[in-house]
C-alpha positions, 0 to 999 in steps of 0.5 A: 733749564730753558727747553728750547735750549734742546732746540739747539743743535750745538747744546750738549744733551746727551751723555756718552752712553746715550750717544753711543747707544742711539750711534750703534757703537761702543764707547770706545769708538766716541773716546777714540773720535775726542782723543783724535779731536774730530768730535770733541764733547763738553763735559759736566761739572762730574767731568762726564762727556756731554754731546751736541746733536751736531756732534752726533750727525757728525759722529755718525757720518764718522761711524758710515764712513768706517763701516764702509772700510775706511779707517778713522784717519781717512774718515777723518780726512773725508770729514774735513774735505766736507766741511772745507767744500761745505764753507767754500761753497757758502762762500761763493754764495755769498760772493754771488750775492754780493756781485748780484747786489753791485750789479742791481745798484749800478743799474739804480744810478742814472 
């Protein structure tokens, strides 16, 4: 194994037990995150689930929001708002830089 795999934060590294032990929960609570599709680990050639750091960040943000009463339904809904404003902010970023680029070669031309 090439070790700056473990560098990458979608690399399945850790085993189920392992997730849930470094997350604080039971494994049932990882279970029920796969089965409603919100954190959906690899799994290894003996079927085990395998998850990525990004999946831990994201389970354990999951993990924050019920703690603080929300039930997994709207902690998953919270989730998705997130990522949505997450993608459409990089979107504007984008868009920003492509308008400041058009502007600076407009100011290029004679």
């Amino acid at each position: 194994m090439s070790l700056s795999r473990l560098d990458d934060e979608d690399y399945p590294a850790v085993a189920m037990g392992q997730a849930a032990e470094l997350l604080e929960v039971q494994p049932a609570f990882l279970r029920s995150l796969d089965a409603a599709g919100v954190v959906s680990p690899e799994r290894s050639s003996g079927g085990h689930r395998r998850y990525s750091r990004r999946q831990l960040q994201r389970a354990a943000r999951l993990r924050g929001l019920v703690d603080n009463g929300m039930n997994l339904d709207g902690a998953i809904r919270i989730l998705e708002l997130e990522d949505d404003l997450a993608a459409a902010h990089a979107r504007i970023a984008e868009l920003e830089r492509r308008q400041a680029d058009a502007a600076a070669s407009q100011e290029d031309q004679p």
